[in-house]
Every structure is written in structure tokens, then in C-alpha cells.
C-alpha positions in Angstrom: -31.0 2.6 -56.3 -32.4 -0.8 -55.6 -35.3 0.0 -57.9 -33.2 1.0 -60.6 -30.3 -1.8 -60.6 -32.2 -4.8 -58.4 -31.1 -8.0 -58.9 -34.1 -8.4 -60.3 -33.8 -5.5 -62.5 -30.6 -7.3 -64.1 -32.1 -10.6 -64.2 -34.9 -9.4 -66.5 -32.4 -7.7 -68.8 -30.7 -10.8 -69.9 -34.2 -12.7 -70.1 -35.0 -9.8 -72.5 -31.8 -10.7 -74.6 -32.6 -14.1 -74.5 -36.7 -14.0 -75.5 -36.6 -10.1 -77.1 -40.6 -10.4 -77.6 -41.7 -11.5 -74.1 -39.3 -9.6 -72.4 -40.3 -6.3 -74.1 -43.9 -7.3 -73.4 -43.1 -7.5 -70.2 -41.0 -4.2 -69.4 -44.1 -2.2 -71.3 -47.4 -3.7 -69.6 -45.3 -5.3 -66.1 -43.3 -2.2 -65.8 -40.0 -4.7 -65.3 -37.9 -2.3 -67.5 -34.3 -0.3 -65.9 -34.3 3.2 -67.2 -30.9 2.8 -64.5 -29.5 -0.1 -66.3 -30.6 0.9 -70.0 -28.6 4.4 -69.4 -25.4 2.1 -68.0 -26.1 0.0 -71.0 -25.3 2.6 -73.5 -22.3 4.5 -71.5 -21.1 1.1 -71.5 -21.2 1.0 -75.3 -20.2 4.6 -76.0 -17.0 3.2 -74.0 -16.8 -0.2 -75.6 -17.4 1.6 -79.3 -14.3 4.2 -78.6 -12.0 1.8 -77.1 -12.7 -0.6 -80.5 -11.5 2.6 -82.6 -8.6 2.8 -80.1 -7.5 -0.7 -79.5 -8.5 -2.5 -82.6 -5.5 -4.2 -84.2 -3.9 -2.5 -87.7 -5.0 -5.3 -89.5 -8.8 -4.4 -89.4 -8.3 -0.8 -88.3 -7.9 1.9 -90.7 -8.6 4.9 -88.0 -5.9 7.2 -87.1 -6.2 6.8 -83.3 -4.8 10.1 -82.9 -8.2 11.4 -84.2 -10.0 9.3 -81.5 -11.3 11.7 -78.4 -12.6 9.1 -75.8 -15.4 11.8 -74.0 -16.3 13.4 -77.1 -16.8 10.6 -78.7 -19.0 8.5 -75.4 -21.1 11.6 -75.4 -22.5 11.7 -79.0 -23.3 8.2 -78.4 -25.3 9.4 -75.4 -27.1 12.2 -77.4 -27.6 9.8 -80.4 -29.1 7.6 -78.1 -31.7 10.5 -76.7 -31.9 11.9 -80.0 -33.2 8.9 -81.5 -35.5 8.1 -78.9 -37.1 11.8 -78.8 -37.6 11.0 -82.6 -39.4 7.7 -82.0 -41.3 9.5 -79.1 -42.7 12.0 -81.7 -43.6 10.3 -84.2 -45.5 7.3 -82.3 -47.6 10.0 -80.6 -48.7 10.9 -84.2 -49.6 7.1 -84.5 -51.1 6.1 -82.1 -48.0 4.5 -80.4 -48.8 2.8 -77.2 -45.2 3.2 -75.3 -44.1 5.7 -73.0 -40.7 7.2 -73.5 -39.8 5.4 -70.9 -40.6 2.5 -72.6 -38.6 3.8 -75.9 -35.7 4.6 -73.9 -35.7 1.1 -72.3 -36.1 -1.0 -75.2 -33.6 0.9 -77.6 -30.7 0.7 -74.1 -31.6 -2.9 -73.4 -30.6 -3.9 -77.4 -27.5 -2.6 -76.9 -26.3 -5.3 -74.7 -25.1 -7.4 -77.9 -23.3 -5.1 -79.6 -21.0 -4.5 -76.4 -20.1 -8.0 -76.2 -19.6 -8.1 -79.8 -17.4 -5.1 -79.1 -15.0 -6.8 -76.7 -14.8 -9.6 -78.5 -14.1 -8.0 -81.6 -11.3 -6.3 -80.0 -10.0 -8.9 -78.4 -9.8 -11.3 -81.4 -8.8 -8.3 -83.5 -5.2 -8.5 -82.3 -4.7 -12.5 -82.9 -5.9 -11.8 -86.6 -3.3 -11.7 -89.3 -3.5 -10.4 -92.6 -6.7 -12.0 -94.8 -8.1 -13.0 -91.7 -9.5 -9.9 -91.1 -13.5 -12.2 -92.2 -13.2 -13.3 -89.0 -13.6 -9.8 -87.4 -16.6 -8.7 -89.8 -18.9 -12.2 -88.9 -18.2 -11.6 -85.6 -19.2 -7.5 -85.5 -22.3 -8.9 -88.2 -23.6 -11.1 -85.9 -24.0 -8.4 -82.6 -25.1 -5.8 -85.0 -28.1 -8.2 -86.6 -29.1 -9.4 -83.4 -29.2 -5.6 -81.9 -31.3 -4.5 -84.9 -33.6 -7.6 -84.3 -33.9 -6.5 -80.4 -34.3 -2.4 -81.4 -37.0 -3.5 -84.0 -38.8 -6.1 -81.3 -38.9 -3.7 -78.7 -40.5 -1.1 -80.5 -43.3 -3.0 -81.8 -43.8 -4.7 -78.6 -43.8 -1.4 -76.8 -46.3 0.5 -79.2 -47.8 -2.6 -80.1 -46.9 -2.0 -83.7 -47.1 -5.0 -87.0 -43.7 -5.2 -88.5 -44.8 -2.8 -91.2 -46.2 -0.2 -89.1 -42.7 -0.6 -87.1 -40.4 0.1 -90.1 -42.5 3.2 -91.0 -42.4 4.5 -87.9 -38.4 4.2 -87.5 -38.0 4.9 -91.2 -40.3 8.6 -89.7 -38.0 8.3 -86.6 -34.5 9.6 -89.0 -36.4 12.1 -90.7 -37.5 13.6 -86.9 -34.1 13.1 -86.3 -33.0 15.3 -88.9 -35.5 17.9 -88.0 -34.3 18.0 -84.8 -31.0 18.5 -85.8 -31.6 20.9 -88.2 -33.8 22.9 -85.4 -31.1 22.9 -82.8 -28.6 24.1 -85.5 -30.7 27.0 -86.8 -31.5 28.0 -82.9 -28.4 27.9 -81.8 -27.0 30.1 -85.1 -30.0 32.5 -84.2 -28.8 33.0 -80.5 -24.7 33.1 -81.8 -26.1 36.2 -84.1 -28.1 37.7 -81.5 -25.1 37.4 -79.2 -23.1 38.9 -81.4 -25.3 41.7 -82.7 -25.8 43.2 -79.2 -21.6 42.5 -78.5 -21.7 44.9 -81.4 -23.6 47.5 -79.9 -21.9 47.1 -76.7 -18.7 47.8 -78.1 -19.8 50.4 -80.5 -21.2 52.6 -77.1 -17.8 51.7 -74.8 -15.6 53.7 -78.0 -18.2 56.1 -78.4 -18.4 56.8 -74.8 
């Protein structure tokens, strides 16, 4: 556990938020990277993201909370997260990416630390916010969502040791594997429902035959 969620395991991740390219550097070619931590990371945000659609003040929340599932909802964060990061994984062996999916894994958890603080806060200030003020809110969501994007984007050219443009490609490639992904798991798992149900078929055709 220590090597997971060491102190110094904890310390690094805030020096990551605070210097994105030397801390990335670091977790690829020093190995100072959580996969522990990065998982916790974004649990912590599935949580952080579902209580914002629950808790959020009416002023800036046009969600019917009754809609809101809180495990659902954490889990296709989870899957998202994993998703994505098999995506990335694929495509960067095509080209020549340096980073394990280790790394990946790593760098895209670690960027979520912004966008949970923004979170709470959000929340928090959502329910002193009356009506017009509901700028305040968006800057304040903006800002962890830019600076999460700037630490995803960082870390994944530090990890495959990527130029910027090579970077956007390669994430631009990363939704389309995505997709395919998707697209495979639905058209497996329709395959295996019809197979199911052709030999249910058969079974019950034989128990009123027989």
C-alpha cells in the first residue's frame, strides 16, 4: 500500500499540479507516478461530478435530480476514464508513443485533481448565487476545466514524448478508438444476446416437444 499512496507518492502529485511538464517527466522516466492515487483521483471525481448534479443550487442547475443515480453515474466515469485511456494506448503504439499504459493511466488520473476542487467549489458557491449571478459559477467551473485540459494535454506529450501537434492528433485518433471500441463492445454483446436467445429457442422448442 505504502508504494501505492506513500507520502511521497502524494507529495509528487501536487508537484505535478503545480509544474504539469516536470512532474509528468518525472512519473514517465523516474517512475514517481500512483496508479493507487490516479484511480482514487477519479472515484473521487466520479463522486464530486454526481454530487454537483445533485447538490448544485436551482439557480445554475437545470437537472432533474430525480434522474441523478449516484453508482451508475461514478461508474461510467470509471469506464470513461479506462475507455479513453485504452484508446490513447492503441493509437500511440501505432505512433510510436513512448508511454506505458501505465503512464497514460497516470497522467490522464493525476489531471483530474483540478476539476474536483473546481467541483466543490462550484457547489459550494452555487448555493450563495442569486439569480444573474449564475457568471460566477461558469468562471469558476472554466477555470478547473482549462487547467485539467492543459494537465491531460501535458501529460500525454510528456509521457510519449509527443510535439504539441503530434499530441492533438493522437487524442483527436484517441475518440475515434473510442468509438470503435464502443461500437465493438455493442455489436459483441448483441451477437452473444442473439446467440443466447437462439439456443433458449431451441431449448424450449425440445422441452414442449418432449
Amino acid at each position: 500500500m505504502k508504494a501505492l499512496f506513500g507520502k511521497e507518492k502524494w507529495k509528487h502529485l501536487f508537484y505535478t499540479v503545480s509544474h504539469p511538464a516536470d512532474g509528468y517527466y518525472e512519473i514517465r522516466h523516474r517512475d514517481k507516478g500512483s496508479l493507487g492515487i490516479a484511480f482514487l483521483l477519479v472515484f473521487i471525481f466520479g463522486l464530486c461530478f454526481t454530487l454537483n448534479r445533485l447538490l448544485t443550487s436551482f439557480v445554475v442547475n437545470m437537472i432533474n435530480v430525480r434522474s441523478v443515480n449516484l453508482l451508475p453515474e461514478i461508474a461510467g466515469v470509471l469506464l470513461l476514464y479506462v475507455l479513453l485511456c485504452v484508446g490513447n494506448w492503441s493509437i500511440t503504439c501505432l505512433m510510436d508513443g513512448e508511454g506505458r499504459f501505465k503512464d497514460i493511466l497516470i497522467a490522464v488520473g493525476y489531471a483530474m485533481l483540478p476539476m474536483i476542487v473546481t467541483y466543490i467549489l462550484a457547489t459550494i458557491l452555487s448555493q450563495f448565487l442569486a439569480d444573474g449571478e449564475q457568471a460566477f459559477y461558469s468562471v469558476v467551473m472554466g477555470i478547473g476545466i482549462t487547467y485539467t485540459l492543459i494537465m491531460a494535454l501535458t501529460g500525454i506529450m510528456q509521457v510519449h514524448n509527443y510535439t504539441l501537434g503530434k499530441t492533438l492528433l493522437t487524442l483527436f485518433l484517441t475518440l475515434i478508438a473510442a468509438f470503435i471500441i464502443i461500437f465493438l463492445v455493442l455489436l459483441i454483446t448483441n451477437f452473444i444476446g442473439q446467440v443466447v436467445a437462439f439456443f433458449q429457442s431451441i431449448y424450449t422448442e425440445l422441452v414442449f416437444r418432449f
